[in-house]
C-alpha positions as CSV (number, residue, x, y, z in Angstrom):
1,X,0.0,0.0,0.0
2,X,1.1,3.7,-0.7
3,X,2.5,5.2,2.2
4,X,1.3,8.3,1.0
5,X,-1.8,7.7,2.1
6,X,-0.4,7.3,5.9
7,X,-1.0,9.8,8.1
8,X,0.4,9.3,12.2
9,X,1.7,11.7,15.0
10,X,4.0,11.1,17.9
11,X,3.1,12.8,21.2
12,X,5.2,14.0,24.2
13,X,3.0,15.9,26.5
14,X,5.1,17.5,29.9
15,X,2.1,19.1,32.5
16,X,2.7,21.5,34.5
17,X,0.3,22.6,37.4
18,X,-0.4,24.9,40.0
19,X,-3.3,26.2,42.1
20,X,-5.7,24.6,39.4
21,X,-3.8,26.1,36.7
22,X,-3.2,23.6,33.6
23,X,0.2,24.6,31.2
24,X,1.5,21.6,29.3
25,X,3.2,21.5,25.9
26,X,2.9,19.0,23.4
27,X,5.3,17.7,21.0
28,X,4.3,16.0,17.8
29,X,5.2,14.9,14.5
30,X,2.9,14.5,11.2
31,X,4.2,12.5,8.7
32,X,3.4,10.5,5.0
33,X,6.7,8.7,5.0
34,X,10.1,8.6,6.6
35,X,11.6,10.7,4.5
36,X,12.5,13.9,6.4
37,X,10.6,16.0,4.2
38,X,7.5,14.7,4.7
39,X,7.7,14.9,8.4
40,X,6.5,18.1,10.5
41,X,7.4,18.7,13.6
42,X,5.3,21.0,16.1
43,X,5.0,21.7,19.5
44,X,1.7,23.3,20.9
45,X,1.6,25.1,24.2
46,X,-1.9,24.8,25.8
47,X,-3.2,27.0,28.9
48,X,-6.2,25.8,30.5
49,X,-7.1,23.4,28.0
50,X,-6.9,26.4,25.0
51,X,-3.8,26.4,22.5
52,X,-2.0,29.9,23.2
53,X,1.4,29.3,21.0
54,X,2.6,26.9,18.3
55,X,6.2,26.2,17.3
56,X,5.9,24.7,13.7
57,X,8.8,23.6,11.8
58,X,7.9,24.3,8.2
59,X,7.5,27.9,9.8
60,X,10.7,28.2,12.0
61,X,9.2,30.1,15.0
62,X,6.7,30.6,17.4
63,X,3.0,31.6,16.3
64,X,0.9,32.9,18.9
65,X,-3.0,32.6,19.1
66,X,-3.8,34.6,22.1
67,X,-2.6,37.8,24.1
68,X,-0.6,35.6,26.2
69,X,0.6,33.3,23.7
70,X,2.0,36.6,21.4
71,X,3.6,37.8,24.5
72,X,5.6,34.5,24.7
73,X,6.2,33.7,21.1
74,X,8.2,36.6,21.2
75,X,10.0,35.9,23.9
76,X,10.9,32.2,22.9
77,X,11.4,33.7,19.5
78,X,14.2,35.9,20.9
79,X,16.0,32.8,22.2
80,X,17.9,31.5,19.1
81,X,19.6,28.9,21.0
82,X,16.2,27.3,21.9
83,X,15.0,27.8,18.5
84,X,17.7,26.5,16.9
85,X,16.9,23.6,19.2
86,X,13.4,22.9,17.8
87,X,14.4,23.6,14.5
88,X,16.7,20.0,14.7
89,X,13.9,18.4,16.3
90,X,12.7,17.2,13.6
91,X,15.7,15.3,12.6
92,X,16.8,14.1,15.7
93,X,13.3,13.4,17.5
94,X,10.9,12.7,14.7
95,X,12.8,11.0,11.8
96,X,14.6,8.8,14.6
97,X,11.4,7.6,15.9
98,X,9.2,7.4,12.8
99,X,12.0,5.0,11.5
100,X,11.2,2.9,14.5
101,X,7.6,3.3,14.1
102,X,7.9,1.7,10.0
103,X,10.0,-1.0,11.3
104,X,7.8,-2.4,14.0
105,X,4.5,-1.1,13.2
106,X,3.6,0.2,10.2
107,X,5.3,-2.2,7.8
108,X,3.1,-4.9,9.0
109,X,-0.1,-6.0,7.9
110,X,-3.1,-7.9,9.1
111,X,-5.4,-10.2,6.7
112,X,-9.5,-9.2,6.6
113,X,-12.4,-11.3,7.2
114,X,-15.4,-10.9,4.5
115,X,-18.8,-11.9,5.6
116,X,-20.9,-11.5,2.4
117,X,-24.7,-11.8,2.9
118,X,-28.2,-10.1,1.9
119,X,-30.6,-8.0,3.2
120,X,-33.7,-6.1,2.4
121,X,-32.6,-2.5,0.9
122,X,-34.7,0.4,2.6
123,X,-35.9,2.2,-0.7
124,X,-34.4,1.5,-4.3
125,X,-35.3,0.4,-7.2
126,X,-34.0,-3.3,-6.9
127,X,-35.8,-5.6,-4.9
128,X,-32.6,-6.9,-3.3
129,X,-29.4,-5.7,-1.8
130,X,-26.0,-7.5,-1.1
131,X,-23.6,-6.7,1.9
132,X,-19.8,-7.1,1.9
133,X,-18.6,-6.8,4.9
134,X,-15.0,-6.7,5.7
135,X,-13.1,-7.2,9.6
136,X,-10.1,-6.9,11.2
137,X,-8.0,-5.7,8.3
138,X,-4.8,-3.2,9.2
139,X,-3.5,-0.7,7.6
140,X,-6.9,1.2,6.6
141,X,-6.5,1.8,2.9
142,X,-8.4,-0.9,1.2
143,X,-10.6,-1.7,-1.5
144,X,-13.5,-3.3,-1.8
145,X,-15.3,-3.9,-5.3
146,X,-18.2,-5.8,-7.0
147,X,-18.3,-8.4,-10.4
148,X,-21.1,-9.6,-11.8
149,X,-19.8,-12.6,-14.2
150,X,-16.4,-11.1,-14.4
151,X,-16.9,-7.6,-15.0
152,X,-17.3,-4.7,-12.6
153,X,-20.2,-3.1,-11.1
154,X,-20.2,0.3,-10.0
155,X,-23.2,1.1,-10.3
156,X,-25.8,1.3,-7.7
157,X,-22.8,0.7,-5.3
158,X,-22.4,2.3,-2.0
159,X,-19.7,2.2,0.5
160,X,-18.8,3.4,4.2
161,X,-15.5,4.7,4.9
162,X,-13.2,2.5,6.9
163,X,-14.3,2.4,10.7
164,X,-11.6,2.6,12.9
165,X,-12.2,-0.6,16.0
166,X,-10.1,1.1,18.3
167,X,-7.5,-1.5,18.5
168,X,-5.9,-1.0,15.2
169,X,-8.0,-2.6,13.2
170,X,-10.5,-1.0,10.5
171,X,-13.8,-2.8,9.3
172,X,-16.0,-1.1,5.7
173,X,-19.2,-2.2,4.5
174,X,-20.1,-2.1,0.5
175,X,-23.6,-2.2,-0.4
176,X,-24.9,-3.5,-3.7
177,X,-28.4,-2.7,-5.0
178,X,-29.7,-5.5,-7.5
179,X,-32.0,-7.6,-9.4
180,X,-31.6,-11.7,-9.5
181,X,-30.9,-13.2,-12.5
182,X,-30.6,-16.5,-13.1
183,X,-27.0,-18.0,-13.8
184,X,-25.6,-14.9,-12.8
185,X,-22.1,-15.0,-10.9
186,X,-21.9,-12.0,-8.3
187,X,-18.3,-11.9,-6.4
188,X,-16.9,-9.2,-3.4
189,X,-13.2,-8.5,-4.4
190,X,-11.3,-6.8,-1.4
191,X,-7.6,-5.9,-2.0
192,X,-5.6,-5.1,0.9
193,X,-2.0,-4.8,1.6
194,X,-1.7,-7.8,3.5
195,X,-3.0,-10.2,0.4
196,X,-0.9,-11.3,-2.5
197,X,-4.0,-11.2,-5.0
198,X,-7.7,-10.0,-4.2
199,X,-10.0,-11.8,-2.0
200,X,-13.2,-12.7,-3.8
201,X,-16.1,-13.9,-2.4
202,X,-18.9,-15.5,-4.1
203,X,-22.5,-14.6,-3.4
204,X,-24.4,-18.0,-3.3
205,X,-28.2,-17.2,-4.5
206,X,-29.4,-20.7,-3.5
207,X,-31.4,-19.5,-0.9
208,X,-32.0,-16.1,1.3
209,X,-30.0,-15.9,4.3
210,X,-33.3,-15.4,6.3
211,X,-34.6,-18.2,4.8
212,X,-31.4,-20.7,6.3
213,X,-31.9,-19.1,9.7
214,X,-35.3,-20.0,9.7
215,X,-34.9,-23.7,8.2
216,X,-32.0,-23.9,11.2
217,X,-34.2,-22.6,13.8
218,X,-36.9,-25.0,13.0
219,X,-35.1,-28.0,12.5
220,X,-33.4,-27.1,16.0
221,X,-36.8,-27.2,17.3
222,X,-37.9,-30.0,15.7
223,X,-34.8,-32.0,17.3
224,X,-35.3,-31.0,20.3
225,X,-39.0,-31.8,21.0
226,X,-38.3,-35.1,19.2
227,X,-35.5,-36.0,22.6
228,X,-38.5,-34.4,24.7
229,X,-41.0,-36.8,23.6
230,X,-38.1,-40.0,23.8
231,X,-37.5,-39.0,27.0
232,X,-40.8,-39.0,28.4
233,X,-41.7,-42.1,27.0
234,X,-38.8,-43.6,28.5
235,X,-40.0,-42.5,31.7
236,X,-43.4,-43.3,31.1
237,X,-42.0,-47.3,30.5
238,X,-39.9,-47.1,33.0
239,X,-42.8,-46.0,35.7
240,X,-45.8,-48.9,33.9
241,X,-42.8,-51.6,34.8
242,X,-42.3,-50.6,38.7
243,X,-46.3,-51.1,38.9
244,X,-47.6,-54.3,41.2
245,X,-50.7,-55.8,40.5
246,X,-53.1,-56.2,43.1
247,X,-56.4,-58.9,42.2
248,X,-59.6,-58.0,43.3
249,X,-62.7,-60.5,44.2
């Protein structure tokens, strides 16, 4: 996958606080790649949970967003020394640790899931609608297509961006409006970093997902009143051979 299309920021917050006064900094660095000119480095200083001063370094200095926050960019602007400092930041903080983030991290890659089934669309003109969804892929950039009988659809195609899980892992749903036709051969094609050709799944028309679950559901119940009705004549056998007959005059 591209690594143009990654986007990730290393964070180094230092807190300070007094009398219920909140002043922190925070360092960070934006990046596409490892190569150092694709990485920015900035460092925001925050009072009381509002941004007053940012050091950027494709600007070279202090920018400040309040009263307070002029007042000290000009101040640390003044200080050569400790802008000189933050202007080598981003070589010696950011590129060193963005190297270590590609080598552990980001180079790797994590196979998706697809669960393909129907469902009832909402509105539409097509009586039917197909779902592709796709789990526990990593990195985000994917893509997930239609083919009916070979060729590509894209129409009446709909998609939802990837959904972050919140443990690294992304999940995207594609949505495809149709009509049955007989013979037909509709396939989801997902291509991901972390596959050596595309994933395709074959729809199987044979019969509505709705229509399994309900076949399963009854023939679950079906079993299970059949060992109900074993069991109690079982115990109905068992309770006429315990019996003692008593004759009467």
């Amino acid at each position: 996958m591209d690594s143009s299309f990654l986007r990730f920021s290393l964070l180094l917050i230092c807190v300070c606080a007094a009398d219920g006064f909140r002043h922190y900094g925070v360092d960070r660095c934006e990046f596409n790649s490892t190569e150092l000119k694709d990485i920015r480095y900035i460092r925001s200083i925050v009072f009381n949970k509002v941004e007053i001063a940012r050091f950027d370094s494709s600007v070279g200095r202090f920018v400040g967003y309040s009263t307070l926050g002029l007042k000290q960019a000009d101040y640390w602007n003044r200080d050569t020394g400790y802008i000189s400092q933050l202007k080598t930041a981003r070589e010696t903080y950011c590129e060193h640790n963005i190297g270590i983030d590609y080598e552990t991290v980001l180079s790797k890659s994590v196979k998706p899931s697809v669960r393909l089934h129907s469902t009832t669309p909402p509105s539409g003109k097509h009586p039917a609608m197909l779902v592709c969804s796709v789990y526990d892929f990593y990195p985000k950039q994917i893509k997930v297509s239609w083919t009916r009988d070979g060729q590509e659809v894209t129409s009446d195609v709909t998609s939802t961006d990837e959904l972050a899980d919140g443990d690294w892992y992304y999940q995207v749903h594609s949505h495809l409006e149709h009509t049955p036709r007989s013979g037909e051969k509709i396939s989801c094609v997902v291509e991901h970093a972390s596959l050596r050709e595309p994933l395709v799944t074959d729809w199987d028309p044979s019969m509505p997902e709705s229509e399994r679950n309900k076949i399963a559901i009854g023939a679950s119940g079906l079993i299970l009143g059949l060992i109900l009705s074993l069991a109690g004549f079982i115990y109905y056998r068992r309770k006429a051979r315990g019996r003692i007959l008593v004759p009467t005059n």
